[in-house]
DRENRO-872589 format. One record per residue (C-alpha): residue number from 0; x, y negated, z negated. Coordinates in Angstrom, 1 decimal, decimal comma, m for minus. Layout:
// DRENRO-872589
(NUM; (X; Y; Z))
...
//
This chain:
// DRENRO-872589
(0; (21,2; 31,6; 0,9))
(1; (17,5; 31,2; 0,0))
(2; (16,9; 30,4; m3,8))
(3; (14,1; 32,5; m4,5))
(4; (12,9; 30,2; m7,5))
(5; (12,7; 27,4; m4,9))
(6; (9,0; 25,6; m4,9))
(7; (7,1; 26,3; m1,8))
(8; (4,4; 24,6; m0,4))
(9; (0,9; 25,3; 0,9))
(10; (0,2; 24,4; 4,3))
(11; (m2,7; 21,7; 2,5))
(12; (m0,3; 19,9; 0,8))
(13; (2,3; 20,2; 3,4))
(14; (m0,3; 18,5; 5,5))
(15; (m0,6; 15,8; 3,0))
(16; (3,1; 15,4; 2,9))
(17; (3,4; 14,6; 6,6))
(18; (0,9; 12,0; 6,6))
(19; (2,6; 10,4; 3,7))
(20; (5,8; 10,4; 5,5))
(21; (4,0; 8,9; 8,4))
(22; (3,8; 5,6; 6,3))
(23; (7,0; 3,3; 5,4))
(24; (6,6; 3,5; 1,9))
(25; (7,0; 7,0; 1,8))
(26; (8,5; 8,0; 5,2))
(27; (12,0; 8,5; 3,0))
(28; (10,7; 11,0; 0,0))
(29; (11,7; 14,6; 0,1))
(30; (8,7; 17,3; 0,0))
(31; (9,9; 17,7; m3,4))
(32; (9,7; 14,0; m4,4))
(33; (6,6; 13,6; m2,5))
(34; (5,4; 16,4; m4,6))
(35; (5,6; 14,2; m8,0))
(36; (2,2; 12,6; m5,9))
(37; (m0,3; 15,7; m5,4))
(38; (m1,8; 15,6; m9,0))
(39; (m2,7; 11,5; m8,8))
(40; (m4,0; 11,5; m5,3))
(41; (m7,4; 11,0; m6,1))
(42; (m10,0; 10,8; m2,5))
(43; (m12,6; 8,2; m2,9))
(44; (m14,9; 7,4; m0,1))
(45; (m16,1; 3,6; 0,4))
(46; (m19,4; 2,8; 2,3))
(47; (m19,5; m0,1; 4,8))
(48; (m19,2; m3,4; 3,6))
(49; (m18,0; m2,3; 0,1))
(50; (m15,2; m4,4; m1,6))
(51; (m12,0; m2,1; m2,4))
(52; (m10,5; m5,0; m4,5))
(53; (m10,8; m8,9; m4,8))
(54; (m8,2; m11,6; m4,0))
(55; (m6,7; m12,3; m7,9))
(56; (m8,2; m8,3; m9,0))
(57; (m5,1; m7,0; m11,3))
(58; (m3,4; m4,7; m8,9))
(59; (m4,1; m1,0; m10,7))
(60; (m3,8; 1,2; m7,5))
(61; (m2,5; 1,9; m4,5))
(62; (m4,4; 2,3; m1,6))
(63; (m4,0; 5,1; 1,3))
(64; (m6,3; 4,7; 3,9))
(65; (m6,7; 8,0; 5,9))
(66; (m10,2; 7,3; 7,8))
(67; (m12,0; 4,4; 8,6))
(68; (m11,6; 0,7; 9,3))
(69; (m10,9; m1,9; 6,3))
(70; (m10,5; m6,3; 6,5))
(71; (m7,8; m8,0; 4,6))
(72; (m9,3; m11,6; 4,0))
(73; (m8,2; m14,7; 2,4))
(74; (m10,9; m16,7; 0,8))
(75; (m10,3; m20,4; 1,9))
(76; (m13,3; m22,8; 0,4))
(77; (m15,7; m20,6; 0,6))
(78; (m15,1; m18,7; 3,8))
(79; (m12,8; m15,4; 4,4))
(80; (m10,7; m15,9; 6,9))
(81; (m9,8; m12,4; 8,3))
(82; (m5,7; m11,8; 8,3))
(83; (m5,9; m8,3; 9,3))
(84; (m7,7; m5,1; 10,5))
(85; (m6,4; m1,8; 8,8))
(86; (m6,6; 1,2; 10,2))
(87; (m6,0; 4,8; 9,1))
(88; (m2,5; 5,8; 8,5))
(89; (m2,3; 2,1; 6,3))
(90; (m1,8; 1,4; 2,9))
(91; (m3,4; m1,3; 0,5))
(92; (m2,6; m2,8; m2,5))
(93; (1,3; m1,8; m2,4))
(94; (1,7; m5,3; m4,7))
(95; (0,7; m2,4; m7,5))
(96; (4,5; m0,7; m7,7))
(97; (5,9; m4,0; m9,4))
(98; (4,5; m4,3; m13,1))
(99; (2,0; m7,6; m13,8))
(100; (1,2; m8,4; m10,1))
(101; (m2,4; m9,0; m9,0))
(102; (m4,0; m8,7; m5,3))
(103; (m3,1; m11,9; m2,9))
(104; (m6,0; m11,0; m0,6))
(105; (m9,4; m9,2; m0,3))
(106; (m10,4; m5,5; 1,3))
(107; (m13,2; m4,6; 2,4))
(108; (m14,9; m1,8; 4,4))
(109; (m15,5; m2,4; 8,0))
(110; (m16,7; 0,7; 9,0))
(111; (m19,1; 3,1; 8,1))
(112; (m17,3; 4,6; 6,3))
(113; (m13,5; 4,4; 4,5))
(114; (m11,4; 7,5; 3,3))
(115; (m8,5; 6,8; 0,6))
(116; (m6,2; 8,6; m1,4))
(117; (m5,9; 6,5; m4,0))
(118; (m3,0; 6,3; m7,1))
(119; (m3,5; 5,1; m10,2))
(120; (m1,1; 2,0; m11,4))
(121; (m0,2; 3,9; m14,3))
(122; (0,8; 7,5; m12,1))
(123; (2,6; 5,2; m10,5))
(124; (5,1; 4,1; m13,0))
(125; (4,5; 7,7; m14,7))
(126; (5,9; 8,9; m11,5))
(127; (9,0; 5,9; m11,5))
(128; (9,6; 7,2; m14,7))
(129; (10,5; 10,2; m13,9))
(130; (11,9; 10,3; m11,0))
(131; (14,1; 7,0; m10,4))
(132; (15,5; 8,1; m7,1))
(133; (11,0; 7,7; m5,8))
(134; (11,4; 4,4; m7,5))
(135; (13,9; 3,0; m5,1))
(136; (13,0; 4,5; m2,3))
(137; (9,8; 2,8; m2,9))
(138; (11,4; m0,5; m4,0))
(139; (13,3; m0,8; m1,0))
(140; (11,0; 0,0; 1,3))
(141; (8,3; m2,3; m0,8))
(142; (11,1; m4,9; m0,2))
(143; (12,1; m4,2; 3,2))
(144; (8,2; m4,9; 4,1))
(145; (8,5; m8,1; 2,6))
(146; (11,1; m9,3; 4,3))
(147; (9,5; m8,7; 7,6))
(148; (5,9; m10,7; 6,5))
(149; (9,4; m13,5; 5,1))
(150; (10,4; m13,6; 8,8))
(151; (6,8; m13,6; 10,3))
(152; (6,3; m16,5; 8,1))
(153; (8,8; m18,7; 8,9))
(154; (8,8; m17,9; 12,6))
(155; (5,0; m18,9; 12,5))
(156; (6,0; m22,2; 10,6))
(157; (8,7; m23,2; 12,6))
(158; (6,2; m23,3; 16,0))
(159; (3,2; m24,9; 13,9))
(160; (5,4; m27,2; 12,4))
(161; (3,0; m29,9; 10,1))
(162; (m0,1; m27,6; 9,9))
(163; (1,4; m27,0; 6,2))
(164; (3,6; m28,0; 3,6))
(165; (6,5; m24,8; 3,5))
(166; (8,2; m26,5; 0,1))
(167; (4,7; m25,8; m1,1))
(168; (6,0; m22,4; m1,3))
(169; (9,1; m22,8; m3,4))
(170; (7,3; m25,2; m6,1))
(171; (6,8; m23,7; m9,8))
//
């Protein structure tokens, strides 16, 4: 039976919730969990060549590319090395769901143009907050992520073996 006091959606913001669910991080929400999200999705527009954040920024947003073209670089003695293109449908900055992190790399526009929805830090863990089942959806999937770029890693070190120091790594 239909429960007539059930929330329905408008075709806009069921359009937003199937791109969301087209990303990992959010590909295992509800419509109704996703739904916590629609107030703090705030659209920004960057302009080519316009930093989104700096390596060592204090992570306070996340990210959700939806047009454009955006660099992740690494600044090694003075030069950006570029560790990879985004492209729409990506997501930035997800470092920002764990409390007192700050960016490991650099964005920045490659196209003319860059579309985001972005989310505050602080809807974030409003959102977390209130809704702990979105927090470990998020969390696991934030983790889950990580332990692919983990594998990645170690594959890439085991067939460059010398280029660098892995225990590096593990030091305090």
């Amino acid at each position: 039976m239909l429960n007539p006091f059930t929330r329905t959606f408008s075709e806009e913001e069921q359009s937003i919730f199937r791109f969301l669910k087209s990303l990992p991080l959010f590909e295992a929400l509800t419509d109704k969990e996703l739904s916590h999200f629609l107030p703090h999705l705030h659209e920004r527009t960057y302009q080519a060549e316009e930093v989104v954040f700096f390596r060592n920024d204090p992570s306070h947003a996340l990210y959700i590319l939806r047009k454009g073209r955006v660099n992740l670089t690494l600044d090694v003695n003075g030069n950006f090395e570029v560790l990879r293109e985004l492209t729409a449908g990506s997501v930035l900055g997800e470092n920002c769901i764990l409390e007192g992190t700050k960016r490991p790399m650099n964005a920045y526009v490659m196209s003319e143009t860059a579309q985001f929805y972005v989310i505050p830090k602080d809807n974030l863990l409003l959102i977390f907050e209130n809704s702990p089942e979105v927090k470990a959806k998020m969390l696991e999937e934030f983790a889950r992520v990580n332990e692919l770029h983990m594998k990645k890693l170690f594959k890439f070190y085991r067939n460059s073996f010398g280029l660098f120091n892995l225990a590096d790594i593990y030091k305090e």
